[in-house]
N, CA, C and O atoms as a CHARMM CRD file, in Angstrom:
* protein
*
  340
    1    1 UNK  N    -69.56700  37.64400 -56.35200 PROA 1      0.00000
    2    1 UNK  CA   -69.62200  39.08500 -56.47500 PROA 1      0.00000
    3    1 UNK  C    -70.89500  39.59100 -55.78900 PROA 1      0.00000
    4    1 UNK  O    -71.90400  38.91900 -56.00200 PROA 1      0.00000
    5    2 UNK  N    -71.02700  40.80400 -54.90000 PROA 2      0.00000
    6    2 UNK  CA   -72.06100  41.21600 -54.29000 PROA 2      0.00000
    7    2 UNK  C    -72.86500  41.95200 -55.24600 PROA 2      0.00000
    8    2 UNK  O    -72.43500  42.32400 -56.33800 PROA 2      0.00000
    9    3 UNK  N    -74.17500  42.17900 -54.76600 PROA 3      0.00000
   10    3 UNK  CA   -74.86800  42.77400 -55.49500 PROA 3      0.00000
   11    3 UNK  C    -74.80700  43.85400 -55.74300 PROA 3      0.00000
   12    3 UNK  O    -74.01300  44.26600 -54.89800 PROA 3      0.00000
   13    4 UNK  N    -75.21800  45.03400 -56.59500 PROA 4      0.00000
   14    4 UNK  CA   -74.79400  46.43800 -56.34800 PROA 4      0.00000
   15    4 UNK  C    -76.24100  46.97200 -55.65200 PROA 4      0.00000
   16    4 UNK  O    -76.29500  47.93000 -54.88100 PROA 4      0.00000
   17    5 UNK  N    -77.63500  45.99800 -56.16300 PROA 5      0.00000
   18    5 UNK  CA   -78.50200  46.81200 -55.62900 PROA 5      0.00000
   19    5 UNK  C    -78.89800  46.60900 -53.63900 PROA 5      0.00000
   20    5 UNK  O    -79.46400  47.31300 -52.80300 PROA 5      0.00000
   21    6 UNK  N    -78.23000  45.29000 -53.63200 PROA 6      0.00000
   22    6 UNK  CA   -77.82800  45.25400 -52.08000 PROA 6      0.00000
   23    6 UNK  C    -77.22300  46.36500 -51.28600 PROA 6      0.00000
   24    6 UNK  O    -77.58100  46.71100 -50.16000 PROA 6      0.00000
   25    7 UNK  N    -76.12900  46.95500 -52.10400 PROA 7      0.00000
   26    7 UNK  CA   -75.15200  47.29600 -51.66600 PROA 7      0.00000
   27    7 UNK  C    -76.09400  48.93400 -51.17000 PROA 7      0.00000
   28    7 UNK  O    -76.18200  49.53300 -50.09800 PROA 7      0.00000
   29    8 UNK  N    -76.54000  49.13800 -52.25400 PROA 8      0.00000
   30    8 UNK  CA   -77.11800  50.78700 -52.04100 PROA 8      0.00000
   31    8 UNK  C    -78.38000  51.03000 -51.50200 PROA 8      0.00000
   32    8 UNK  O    -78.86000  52.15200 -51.34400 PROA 8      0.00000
   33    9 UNK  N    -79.18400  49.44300 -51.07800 PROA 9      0.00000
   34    9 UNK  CA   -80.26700  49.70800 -50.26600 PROA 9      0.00000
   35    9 UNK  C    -79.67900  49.34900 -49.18700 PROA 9      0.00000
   36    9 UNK  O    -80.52800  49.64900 -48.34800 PROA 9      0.00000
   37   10 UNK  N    -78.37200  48.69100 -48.34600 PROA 10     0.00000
   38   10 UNK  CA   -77.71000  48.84300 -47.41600 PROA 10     0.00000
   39   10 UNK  C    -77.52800  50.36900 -47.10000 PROA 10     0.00000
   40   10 UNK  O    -78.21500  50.90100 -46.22800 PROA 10     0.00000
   41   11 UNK  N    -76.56600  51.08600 -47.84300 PROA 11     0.00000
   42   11 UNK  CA   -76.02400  52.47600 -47.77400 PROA 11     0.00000
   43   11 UNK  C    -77.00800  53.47000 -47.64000 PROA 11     0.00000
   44   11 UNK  O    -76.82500  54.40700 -46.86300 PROA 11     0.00000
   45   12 UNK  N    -78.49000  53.32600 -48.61000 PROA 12     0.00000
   46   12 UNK  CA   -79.68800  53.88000 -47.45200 PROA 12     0.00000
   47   12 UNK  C    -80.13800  53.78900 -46.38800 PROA 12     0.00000
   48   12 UNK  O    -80.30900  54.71900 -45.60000 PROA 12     0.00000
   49   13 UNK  N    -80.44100  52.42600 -46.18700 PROA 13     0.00000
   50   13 UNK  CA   -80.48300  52.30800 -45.18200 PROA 13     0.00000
   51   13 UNK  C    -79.99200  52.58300 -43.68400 PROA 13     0.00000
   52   13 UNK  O    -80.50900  52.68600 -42.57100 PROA 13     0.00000
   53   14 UNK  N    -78.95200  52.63400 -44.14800 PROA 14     0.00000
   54   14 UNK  CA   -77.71000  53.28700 -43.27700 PROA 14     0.00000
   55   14 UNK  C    -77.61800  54.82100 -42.47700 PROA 14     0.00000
   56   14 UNK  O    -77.38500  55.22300 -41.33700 PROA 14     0.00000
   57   15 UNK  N    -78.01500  55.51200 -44.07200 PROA 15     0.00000
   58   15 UNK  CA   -78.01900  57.07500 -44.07500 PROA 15     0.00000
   59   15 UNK  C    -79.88400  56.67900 -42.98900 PROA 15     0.00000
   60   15 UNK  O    -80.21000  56.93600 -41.83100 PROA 15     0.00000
   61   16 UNK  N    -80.43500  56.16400 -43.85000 PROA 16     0.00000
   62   16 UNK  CA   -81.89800  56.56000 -42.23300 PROA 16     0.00000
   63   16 UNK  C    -81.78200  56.35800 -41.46400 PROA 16     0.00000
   64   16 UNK  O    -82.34600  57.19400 -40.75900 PROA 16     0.00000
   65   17 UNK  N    -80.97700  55.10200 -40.50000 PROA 17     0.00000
   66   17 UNK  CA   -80.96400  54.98000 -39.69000 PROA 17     0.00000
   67   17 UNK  C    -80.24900  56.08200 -39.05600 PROA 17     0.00000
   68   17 UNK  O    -80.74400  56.49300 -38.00600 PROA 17     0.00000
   69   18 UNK  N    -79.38600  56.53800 -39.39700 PROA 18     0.00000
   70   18 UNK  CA   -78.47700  57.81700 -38.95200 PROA 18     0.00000
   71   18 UNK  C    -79.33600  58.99800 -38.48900 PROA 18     0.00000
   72   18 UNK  O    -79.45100  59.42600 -37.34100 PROA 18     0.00000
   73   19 UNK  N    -79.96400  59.47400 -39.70600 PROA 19     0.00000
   74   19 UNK  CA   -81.26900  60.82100 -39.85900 PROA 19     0.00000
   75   19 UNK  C    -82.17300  60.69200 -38.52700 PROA 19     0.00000
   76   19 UNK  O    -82.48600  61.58300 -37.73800 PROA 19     0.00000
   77   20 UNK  N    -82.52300  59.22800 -38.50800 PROA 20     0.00000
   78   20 UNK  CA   -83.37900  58.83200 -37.51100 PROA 20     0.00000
   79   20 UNK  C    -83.26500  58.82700 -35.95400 PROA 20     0.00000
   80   20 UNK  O    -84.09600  58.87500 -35.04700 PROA 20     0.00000
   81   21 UNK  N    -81.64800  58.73700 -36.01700 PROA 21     0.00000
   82   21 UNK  CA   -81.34800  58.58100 -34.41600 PROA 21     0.00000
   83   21 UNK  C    -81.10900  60.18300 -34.50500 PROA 21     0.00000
   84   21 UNK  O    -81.72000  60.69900 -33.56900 PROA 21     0.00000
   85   22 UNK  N    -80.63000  60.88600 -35.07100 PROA 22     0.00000
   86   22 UNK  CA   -80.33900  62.57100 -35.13000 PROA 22     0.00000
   87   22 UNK  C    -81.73600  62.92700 -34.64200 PROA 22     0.00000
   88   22 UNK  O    -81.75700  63.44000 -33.52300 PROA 22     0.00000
   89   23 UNK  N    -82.95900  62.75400 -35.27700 PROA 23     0.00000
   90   23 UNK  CA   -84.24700  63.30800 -35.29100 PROA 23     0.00000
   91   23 UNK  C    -85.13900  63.11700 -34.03900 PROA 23     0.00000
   92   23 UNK  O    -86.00900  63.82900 -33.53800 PROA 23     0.00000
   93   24 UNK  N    -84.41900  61.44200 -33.58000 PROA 24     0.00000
   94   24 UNK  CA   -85.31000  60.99000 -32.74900 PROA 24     0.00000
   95   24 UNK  C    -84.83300  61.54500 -31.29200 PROA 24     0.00000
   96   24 UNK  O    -85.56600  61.85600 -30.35300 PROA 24     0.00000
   97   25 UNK  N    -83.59800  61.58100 -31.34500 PROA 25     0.00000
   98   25 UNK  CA   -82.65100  61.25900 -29.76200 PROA 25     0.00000
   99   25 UNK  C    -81.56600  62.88600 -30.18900 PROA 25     0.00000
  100   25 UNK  O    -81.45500  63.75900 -29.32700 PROA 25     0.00000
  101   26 UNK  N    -81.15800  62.97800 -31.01500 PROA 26     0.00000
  102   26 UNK  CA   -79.85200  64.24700 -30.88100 PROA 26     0.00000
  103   26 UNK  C    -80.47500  65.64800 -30.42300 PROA 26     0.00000
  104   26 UNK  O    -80.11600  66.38600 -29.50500 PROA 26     0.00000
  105   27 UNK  N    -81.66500  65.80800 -31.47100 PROA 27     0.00000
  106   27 UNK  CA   -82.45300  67.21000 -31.95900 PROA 27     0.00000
  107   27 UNK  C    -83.66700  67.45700 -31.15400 PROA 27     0.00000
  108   27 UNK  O    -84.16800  68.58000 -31.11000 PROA 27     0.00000
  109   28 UNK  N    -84.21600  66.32600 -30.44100 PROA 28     0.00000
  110   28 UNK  CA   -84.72700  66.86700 -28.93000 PROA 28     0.00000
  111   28 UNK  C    -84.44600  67.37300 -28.05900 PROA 28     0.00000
  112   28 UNK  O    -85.06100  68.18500 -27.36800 PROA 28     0.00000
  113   29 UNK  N    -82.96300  66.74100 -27.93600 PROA 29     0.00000
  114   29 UNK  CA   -82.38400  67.20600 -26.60700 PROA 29     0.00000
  115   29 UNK  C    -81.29400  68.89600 -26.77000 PROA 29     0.00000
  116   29 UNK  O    -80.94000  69.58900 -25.81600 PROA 29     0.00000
  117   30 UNK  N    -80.95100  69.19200 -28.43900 PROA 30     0.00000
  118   30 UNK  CA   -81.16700  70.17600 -28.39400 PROA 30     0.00000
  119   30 UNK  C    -81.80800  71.08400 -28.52400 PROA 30     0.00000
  120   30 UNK  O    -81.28600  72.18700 -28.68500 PROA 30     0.00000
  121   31 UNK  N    -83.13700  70.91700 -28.49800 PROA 31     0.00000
  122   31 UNK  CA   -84.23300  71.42700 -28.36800 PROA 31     0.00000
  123   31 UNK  C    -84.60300  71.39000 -27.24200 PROA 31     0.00000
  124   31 UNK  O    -85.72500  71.61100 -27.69900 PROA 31     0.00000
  125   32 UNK  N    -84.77500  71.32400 -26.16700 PROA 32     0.00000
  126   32 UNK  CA   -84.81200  70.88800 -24.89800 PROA 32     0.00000
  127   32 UNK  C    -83.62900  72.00900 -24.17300 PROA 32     0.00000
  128   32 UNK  O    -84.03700  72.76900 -23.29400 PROA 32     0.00000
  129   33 UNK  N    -82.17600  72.05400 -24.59400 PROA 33     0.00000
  130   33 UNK  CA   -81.72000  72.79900 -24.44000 PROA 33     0.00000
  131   33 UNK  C    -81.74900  74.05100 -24.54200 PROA 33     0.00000
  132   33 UNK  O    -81.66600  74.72500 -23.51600 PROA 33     0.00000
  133   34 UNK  N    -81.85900  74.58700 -25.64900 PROA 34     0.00000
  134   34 UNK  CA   -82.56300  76.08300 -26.33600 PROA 34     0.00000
  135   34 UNK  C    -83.73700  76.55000 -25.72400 PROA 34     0.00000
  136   34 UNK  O    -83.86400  77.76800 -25.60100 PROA 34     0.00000
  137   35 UNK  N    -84.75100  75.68400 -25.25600 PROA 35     0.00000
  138   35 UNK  CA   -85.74800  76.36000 -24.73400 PROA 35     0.00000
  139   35 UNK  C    -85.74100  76.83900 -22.92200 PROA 35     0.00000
  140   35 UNK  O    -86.34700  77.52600 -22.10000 PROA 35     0.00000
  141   36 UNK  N    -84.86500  76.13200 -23.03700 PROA 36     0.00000
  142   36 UNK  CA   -83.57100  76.40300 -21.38800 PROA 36     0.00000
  143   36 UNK  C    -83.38800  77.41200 -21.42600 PROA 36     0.00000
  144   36 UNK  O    -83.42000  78.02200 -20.35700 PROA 36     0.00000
  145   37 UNK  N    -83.11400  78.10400 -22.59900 PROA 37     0.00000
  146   37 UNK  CA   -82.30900  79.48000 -22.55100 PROA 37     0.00000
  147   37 UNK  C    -83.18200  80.71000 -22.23800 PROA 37     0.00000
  148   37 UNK  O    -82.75900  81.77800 -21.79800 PROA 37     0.00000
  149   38 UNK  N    -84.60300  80.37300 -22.56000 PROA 38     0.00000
  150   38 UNK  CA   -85.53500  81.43600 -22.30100 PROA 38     0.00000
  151   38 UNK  C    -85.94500  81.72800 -23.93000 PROA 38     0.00000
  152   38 UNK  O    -86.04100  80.94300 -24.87300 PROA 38     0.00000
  153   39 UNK  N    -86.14900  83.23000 -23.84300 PROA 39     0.00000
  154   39 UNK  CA   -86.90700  83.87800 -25.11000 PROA 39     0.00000
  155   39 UNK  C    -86.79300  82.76300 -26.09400 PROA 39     0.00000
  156   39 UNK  O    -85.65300  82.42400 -26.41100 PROA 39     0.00000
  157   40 UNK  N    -88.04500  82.00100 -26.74300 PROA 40     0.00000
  158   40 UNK  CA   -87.12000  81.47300 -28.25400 PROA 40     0.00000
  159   40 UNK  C    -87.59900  82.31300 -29.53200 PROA 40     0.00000
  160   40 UNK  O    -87.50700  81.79500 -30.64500 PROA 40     0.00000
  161   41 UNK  N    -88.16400  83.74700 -29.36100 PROA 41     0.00000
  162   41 UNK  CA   -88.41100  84.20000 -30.30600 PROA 41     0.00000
  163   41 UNK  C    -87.08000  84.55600 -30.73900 PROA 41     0.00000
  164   41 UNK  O    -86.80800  84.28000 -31.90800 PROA 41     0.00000
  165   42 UNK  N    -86.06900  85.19300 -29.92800 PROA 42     0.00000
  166   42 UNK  CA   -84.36700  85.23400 -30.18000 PROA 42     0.00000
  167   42 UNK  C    -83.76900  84.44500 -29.41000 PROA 42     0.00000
  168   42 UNK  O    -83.51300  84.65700 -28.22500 PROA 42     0.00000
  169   43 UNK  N    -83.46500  83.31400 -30.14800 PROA 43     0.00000
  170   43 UNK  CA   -82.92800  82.25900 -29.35600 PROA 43     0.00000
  171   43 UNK  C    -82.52100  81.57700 -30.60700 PROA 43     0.00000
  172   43 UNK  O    -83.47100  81.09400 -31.22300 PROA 43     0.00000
  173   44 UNK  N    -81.27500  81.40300 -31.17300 PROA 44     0.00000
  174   44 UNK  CA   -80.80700  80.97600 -32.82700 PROA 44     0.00000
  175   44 UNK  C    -80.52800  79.75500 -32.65200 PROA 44     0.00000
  176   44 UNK  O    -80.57600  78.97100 -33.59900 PROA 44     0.00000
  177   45 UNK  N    -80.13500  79.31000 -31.23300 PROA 45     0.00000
  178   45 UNK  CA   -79.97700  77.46200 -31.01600 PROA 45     0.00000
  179   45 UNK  C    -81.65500  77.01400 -31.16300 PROA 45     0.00000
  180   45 UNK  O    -81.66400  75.83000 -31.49800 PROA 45     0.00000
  181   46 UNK  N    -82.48800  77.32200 -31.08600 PROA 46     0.00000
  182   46 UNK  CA   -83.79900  76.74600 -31.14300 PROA 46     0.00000
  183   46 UNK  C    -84.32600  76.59000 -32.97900 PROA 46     0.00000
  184   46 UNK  O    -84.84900  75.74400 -33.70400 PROA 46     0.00000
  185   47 UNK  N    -83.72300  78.16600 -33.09300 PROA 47     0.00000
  186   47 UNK  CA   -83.86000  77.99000 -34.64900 PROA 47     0.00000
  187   47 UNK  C    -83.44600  77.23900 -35.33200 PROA 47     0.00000
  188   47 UNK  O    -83.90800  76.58300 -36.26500 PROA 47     0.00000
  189   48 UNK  N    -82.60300  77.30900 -34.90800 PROA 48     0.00000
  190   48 UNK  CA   -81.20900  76.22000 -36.07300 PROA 48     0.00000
  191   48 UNK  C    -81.94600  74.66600 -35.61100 PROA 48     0.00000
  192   48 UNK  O    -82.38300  73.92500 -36.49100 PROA 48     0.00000
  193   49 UNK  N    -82.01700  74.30000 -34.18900 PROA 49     0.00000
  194   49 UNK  CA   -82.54500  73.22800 -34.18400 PROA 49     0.00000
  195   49 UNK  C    -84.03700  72.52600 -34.64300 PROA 49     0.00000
  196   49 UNK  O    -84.43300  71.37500 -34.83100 PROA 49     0.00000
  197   50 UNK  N    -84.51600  73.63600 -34.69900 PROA 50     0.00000
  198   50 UNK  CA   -86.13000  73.45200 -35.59200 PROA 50     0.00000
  199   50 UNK  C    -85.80600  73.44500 -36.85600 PROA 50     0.00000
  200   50 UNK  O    -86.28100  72.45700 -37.41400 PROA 50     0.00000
  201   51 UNK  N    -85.25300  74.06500 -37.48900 PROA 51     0.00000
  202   51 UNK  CA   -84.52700  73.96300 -39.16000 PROA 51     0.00000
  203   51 UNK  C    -84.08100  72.93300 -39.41400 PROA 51     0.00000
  204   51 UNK  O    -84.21300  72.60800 -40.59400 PROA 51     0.00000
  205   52 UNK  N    -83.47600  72.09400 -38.63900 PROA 52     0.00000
  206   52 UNK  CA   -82.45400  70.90000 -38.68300 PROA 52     0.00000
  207   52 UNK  C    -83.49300  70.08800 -38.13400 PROA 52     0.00000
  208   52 UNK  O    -82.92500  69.09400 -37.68200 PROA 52     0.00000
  209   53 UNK  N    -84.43800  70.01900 -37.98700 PROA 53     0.00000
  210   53 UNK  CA   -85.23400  69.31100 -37.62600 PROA 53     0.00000
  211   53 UNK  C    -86.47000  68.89600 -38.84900 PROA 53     0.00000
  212   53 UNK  O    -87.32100  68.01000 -38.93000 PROA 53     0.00000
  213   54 UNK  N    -86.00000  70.18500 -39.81900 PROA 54     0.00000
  214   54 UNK  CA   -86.90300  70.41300 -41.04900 PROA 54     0.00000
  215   54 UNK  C    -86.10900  69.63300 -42.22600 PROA 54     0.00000
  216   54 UNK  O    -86.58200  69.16200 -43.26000 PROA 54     0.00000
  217   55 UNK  N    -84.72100  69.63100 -41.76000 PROA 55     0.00000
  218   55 UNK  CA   -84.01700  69.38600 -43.31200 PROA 55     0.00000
  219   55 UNK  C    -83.98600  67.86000 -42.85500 PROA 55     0.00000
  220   55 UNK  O    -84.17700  67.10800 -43.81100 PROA 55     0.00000
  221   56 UNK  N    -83.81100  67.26600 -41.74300 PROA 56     0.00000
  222   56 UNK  CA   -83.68900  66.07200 -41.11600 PROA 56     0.00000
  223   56 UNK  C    -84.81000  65.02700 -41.23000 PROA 56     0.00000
  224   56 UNK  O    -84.61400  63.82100 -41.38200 PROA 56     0.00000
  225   57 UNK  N    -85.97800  65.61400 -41.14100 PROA 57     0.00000
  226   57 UNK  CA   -87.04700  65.29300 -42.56700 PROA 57     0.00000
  227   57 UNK  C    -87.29400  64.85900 -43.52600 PROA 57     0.00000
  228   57 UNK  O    -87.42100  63.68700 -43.87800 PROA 57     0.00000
  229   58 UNK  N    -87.40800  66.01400 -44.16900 PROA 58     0.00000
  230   58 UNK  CA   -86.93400  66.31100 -45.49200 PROA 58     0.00000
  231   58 UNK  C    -85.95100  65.33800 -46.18300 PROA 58     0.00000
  232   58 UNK  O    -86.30400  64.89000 -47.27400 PROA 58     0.00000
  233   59 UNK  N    -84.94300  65.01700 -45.75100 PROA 59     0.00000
  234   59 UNK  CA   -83.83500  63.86500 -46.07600 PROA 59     0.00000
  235   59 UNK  C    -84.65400  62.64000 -46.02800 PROA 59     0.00000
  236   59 UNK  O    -85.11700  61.97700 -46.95600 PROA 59     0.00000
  237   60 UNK  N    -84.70800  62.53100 -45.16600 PROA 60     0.00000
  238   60 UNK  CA   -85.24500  60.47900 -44.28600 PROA 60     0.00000
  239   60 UNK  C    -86.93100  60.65800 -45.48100 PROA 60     0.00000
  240   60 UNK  O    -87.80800  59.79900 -45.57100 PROA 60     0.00000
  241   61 UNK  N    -86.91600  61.39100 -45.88100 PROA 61     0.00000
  242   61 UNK  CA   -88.34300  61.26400 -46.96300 PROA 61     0.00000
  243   61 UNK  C    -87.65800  60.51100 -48.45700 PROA 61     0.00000
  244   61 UNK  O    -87.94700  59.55200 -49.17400 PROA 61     0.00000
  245   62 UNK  N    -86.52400  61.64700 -48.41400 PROA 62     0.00000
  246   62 UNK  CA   -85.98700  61.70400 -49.62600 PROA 62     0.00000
  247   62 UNK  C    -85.54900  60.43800 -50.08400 PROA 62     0.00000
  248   62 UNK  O    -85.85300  59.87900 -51.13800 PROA 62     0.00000
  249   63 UNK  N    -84.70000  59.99200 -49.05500 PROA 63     0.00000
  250   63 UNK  CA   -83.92300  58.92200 -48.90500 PROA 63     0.00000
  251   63 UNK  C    -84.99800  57.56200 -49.21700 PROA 63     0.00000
  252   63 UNK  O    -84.97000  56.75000 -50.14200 PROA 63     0.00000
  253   64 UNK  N    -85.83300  57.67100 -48.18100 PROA 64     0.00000
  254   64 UNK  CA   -86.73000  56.41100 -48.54800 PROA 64     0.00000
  255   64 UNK  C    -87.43700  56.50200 -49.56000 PROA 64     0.00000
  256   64 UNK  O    -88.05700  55.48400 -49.86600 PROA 64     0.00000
  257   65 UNK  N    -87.60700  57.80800 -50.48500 PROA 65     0.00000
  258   65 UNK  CA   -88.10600  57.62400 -51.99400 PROA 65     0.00000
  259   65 UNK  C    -87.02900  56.91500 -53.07800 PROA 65     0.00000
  260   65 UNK  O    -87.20200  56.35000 -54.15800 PROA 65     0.00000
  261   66 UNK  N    -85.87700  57.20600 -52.30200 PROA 66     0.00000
  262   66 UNK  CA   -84.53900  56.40300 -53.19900 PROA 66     0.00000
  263   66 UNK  C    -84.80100  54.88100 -53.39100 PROA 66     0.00000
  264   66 UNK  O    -84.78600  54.25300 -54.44900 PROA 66     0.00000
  265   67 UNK  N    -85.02200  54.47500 -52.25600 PROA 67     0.00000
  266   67 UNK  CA   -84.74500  52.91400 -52.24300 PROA 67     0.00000
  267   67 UNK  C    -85.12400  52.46100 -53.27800 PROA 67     0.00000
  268   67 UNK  O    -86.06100  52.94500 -53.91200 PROA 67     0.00000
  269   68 UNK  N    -84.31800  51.23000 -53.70900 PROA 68     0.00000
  270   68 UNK  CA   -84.66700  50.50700 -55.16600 PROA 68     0.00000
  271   68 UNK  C    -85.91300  49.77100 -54.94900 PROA 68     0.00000
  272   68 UNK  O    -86.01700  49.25000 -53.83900 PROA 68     0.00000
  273   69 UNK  N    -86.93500  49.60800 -55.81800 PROA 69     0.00000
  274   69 UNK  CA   -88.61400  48.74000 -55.58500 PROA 69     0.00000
  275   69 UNK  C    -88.08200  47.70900 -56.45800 PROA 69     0.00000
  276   69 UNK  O    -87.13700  47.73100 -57.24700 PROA 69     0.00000
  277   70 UNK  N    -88.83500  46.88100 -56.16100 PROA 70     0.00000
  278   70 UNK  CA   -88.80000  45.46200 -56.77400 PROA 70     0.00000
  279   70 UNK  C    -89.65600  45.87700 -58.22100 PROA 70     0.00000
  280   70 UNK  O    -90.62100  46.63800 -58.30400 PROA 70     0.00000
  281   71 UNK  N    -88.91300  45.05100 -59.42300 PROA 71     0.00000
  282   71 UNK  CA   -89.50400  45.66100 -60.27000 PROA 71     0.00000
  283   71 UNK  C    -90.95100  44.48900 -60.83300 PROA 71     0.00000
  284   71 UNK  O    -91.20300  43.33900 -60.47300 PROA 71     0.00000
  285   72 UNK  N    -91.65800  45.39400 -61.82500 PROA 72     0.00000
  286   72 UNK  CA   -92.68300  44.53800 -61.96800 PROA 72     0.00000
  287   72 UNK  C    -92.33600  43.67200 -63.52500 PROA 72     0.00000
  288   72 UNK  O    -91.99300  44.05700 -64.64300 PROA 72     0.00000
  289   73 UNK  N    -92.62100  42.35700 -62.92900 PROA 73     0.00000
  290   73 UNK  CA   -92.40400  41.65400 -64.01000 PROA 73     0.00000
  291   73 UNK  C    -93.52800  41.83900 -65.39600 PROA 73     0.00000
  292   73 UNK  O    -94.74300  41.93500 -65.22100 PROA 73     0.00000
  293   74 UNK  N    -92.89300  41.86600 -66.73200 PROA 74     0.00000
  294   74 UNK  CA   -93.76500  41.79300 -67.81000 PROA 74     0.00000
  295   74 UNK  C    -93.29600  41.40700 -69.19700 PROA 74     0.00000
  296   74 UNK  O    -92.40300  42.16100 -69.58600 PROA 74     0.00000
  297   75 UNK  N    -93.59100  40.56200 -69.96900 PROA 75     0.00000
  298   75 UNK  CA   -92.93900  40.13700 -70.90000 PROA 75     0.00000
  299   75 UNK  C    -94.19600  39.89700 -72.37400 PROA 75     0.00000
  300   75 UNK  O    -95.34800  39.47800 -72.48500 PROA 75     0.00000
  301   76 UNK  N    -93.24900  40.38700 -73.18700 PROA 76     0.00000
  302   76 UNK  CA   -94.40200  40.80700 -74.28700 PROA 76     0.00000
  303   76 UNK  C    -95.50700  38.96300 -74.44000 PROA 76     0.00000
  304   76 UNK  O    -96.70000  38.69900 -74.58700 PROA 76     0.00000
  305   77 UNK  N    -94.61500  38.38900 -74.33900 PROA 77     0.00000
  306   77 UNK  CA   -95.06900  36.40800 -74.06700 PROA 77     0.00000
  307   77 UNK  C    -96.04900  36.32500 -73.73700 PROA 77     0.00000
  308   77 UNK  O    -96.94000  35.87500 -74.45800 PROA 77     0.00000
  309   78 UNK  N    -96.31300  36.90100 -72.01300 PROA 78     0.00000
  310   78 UNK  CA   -97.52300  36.95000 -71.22500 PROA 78     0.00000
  311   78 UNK  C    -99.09800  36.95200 -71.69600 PROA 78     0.00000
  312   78 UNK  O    -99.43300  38.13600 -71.66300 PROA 78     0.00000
  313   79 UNK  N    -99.81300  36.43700 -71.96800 PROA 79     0.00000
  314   79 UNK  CA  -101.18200  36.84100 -72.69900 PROA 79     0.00000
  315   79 UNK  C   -101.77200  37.65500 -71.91600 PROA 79     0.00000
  316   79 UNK  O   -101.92100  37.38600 -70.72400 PROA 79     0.00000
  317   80 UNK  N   -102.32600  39.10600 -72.62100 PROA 80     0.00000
  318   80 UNK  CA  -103.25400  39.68000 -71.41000 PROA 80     0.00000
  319   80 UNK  C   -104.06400  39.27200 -71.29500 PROA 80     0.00000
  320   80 UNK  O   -104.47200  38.51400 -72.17500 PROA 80     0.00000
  321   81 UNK  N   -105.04600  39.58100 -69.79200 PROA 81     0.00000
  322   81 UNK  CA  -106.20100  39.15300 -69.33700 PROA 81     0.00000
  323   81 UNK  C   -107.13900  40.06300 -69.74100 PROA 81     0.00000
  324   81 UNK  O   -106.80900  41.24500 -69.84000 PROA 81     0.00000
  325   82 UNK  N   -108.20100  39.72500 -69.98000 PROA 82     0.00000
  326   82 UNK  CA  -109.29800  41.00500 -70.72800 PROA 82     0.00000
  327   82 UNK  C   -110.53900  39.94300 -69.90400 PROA 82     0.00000
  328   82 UNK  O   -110.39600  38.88200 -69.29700 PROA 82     0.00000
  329   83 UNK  N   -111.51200  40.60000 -70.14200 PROA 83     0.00000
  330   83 UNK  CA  -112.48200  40.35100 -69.07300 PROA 83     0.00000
  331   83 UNK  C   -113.68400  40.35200 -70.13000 PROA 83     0.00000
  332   83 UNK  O   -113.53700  41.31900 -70.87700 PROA 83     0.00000
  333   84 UNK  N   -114.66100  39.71100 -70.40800 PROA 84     0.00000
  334   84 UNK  CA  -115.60600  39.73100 -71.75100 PROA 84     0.00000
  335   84 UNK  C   -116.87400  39.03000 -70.87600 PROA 84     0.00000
  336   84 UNK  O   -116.86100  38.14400 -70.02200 PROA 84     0.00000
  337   85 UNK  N   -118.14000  39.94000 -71.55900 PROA 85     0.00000
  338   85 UNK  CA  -119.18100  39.88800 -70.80200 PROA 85     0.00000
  339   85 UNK  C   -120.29600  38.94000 -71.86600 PROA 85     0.00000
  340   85 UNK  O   -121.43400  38.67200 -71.48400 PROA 85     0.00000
């Protein structure tokens, strides 16, 4: 049986790599485009692509706060360490 926590740091992983090629390679080049057009104070392809450039972000942050961490081991057993002078 596969793991489930495999499974959903795969499926993040996945979603960043996605965000990432959008951010890195898609949303330049429409940006690149839009500023083709002239004015970008009214220019709504520049907007939209700077916005989407904000939420595209915003996500790939989000996302990598998701990922599962390795947890920290502790068991009441353990003796603590104390330090005595």
């Amino acid at each position: 049986m596969s793991d489930p926590i495999a499974k959903i740091k795969k499926k993040l992983q996945g979603e960043i790599d996605q965000l990432d090629h959008e951010l890195n390679v898609d949303l330049p080049k429409e940006i690149a485009i839009a500023r083709a057009h002239g004015d970008l104070s009214e220019n709504a392809e520049y907007k939209y692509a700077k916005e989407r450039q904000g939420f595209v972000n915003a996500r790939i942050n989000s996302s990598a706060a998701k990922r599962p961490m390795p947890k920290k081991a502790s068991s009441p057993r353990l003796p603590r360490l104390e330090e005595r002078f």
